[in-house]
C-alpha positions as CSV (number, residue, x, y, z in Angstrom):
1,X,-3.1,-19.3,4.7
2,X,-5.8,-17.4,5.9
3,X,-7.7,-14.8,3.4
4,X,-9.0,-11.6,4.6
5,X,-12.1,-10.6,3.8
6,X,-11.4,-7.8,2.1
7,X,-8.1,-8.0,-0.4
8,X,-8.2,-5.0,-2.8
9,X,-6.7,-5.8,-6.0
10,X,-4.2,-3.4,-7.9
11,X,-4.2,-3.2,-11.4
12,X,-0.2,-2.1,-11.6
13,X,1.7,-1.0,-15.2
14,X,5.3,-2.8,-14.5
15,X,4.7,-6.3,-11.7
16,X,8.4,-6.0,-11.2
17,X,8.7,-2.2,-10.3
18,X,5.7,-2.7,-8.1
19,X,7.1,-5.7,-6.2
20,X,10.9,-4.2,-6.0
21,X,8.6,-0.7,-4.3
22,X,6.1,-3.0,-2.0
23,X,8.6,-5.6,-1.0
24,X,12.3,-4.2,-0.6
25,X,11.3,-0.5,0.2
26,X,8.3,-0.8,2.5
27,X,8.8,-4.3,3.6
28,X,5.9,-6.1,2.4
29,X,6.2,-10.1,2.4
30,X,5.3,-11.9,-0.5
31,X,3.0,-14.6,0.4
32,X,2.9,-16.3,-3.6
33,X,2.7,-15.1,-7.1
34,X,1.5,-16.7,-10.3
35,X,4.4,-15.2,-13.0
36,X,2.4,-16.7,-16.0
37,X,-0.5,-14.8,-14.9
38,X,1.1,-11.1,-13.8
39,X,0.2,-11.9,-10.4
40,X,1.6,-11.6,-6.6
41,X,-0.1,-11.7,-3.4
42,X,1.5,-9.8,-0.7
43,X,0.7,-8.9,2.7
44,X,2.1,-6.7,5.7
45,X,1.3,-7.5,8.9
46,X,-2.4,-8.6,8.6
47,X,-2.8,-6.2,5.4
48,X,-2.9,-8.5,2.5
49,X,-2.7,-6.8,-1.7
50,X,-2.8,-8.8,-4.8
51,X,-1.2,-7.0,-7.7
52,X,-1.6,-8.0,-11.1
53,X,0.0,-6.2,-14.7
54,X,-2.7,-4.6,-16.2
55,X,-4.4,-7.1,-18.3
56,X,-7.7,-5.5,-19.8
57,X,-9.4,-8.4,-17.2
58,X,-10.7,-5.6,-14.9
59,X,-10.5,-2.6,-15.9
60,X,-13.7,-0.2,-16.0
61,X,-12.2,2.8,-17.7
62,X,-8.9,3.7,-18.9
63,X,-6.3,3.6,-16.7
64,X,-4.3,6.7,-16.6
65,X,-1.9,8.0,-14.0
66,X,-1.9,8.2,-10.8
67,X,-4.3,5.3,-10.5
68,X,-6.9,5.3,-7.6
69,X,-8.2,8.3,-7.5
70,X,-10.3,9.3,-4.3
71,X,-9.0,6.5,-2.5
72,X,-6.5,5.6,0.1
73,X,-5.3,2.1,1.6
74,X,-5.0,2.3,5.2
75,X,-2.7,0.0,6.5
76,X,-1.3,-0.4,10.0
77,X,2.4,-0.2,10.5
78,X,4.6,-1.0,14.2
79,X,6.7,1.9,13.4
80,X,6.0,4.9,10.4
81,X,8.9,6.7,11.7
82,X,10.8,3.7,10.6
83,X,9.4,3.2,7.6
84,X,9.9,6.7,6.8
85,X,13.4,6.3,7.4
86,X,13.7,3.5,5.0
87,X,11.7,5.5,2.2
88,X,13.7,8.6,2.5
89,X,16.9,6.8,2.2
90,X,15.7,5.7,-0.7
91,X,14.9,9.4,-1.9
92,X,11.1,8.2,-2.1
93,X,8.9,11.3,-2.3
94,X,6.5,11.2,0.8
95,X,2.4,12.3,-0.3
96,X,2.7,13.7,3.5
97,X,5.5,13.5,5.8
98,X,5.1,11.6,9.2
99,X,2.3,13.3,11.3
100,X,-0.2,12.8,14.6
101,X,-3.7,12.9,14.4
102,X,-6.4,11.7,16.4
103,X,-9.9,10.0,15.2
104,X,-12.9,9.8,16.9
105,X,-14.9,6.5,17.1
106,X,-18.6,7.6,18.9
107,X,-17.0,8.2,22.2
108,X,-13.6,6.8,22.0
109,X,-10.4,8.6,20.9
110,X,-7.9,7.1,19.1
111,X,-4.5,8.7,18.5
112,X,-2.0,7.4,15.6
113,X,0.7,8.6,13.8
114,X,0.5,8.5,10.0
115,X,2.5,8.6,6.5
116,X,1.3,8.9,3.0
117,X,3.4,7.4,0.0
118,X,2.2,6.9,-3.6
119,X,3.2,3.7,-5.1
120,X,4.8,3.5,-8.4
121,X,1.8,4.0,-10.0
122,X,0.1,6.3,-8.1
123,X,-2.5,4.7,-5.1
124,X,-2.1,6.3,-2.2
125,X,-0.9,3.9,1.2
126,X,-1.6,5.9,4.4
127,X,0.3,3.9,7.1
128,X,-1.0,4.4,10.4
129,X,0.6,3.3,13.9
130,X,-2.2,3.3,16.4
131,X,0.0,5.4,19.8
């Protein structure tokens, strides 16, 4: 297995509510876990997330809800319309609904279609399909 560079690391209040929210409802996979340790290693696409049950390991303040705070997780999804299906069925609030936007990079536009959920705990996964 390849590692990315960059794998942010979740500090998460229930493992098994997180897991049942990243892996049945948005469809993350779960590459392996370490049960002894609070710990699973997931990844979507090329988007890879470790969570791990708060331990007192990491943390540089007190945690209180929603966790992460001025930050979002971009991660890049085939179809947010889909997934959007999938999380409404489920009667999943949505941060913001399905929407088009385009960003600029120096002289090249890029146009994608985004959706914002909150996990169970409250970080903020914008999933962006690139159109």
């Amino acid at each position: 297995m390849k590692f990315n560079a960059l794998i942010p690391e979740l500090s998460v209040s229930d493992l098994a509510k997180s897991k049942r929210f990243y892996l049945d409802l948005l469809g993350f996979h779960l590459n392996y876990e370490r049960p002894e340790d609070g710990f699973a290693f997931l990844s979507f696409g090329e988007a890879q997330l470790l969570l791990e049950q708060i331990n007192d390991h990491w943390e540089t303040g007190e945690l209180v809800p929603p966790f992460g705070r001025g930050i979002n997780f971009q991660i890049e999804a085939p179809d947010v319309t889909q997934l959007r299906e999938r999380l409404v069925a489920n009667k999943l609030p949505l941060f913001r609904d399905v929407y088009e936007t385009t960003y600029r990079e120096n002289d090249t536009l890029h146009k994608v279609r985004e959706l914002l959920v909150q996990d169970p705990d409250g970080y903020l996964l914008r999933f962006s399909q690139t159109l």
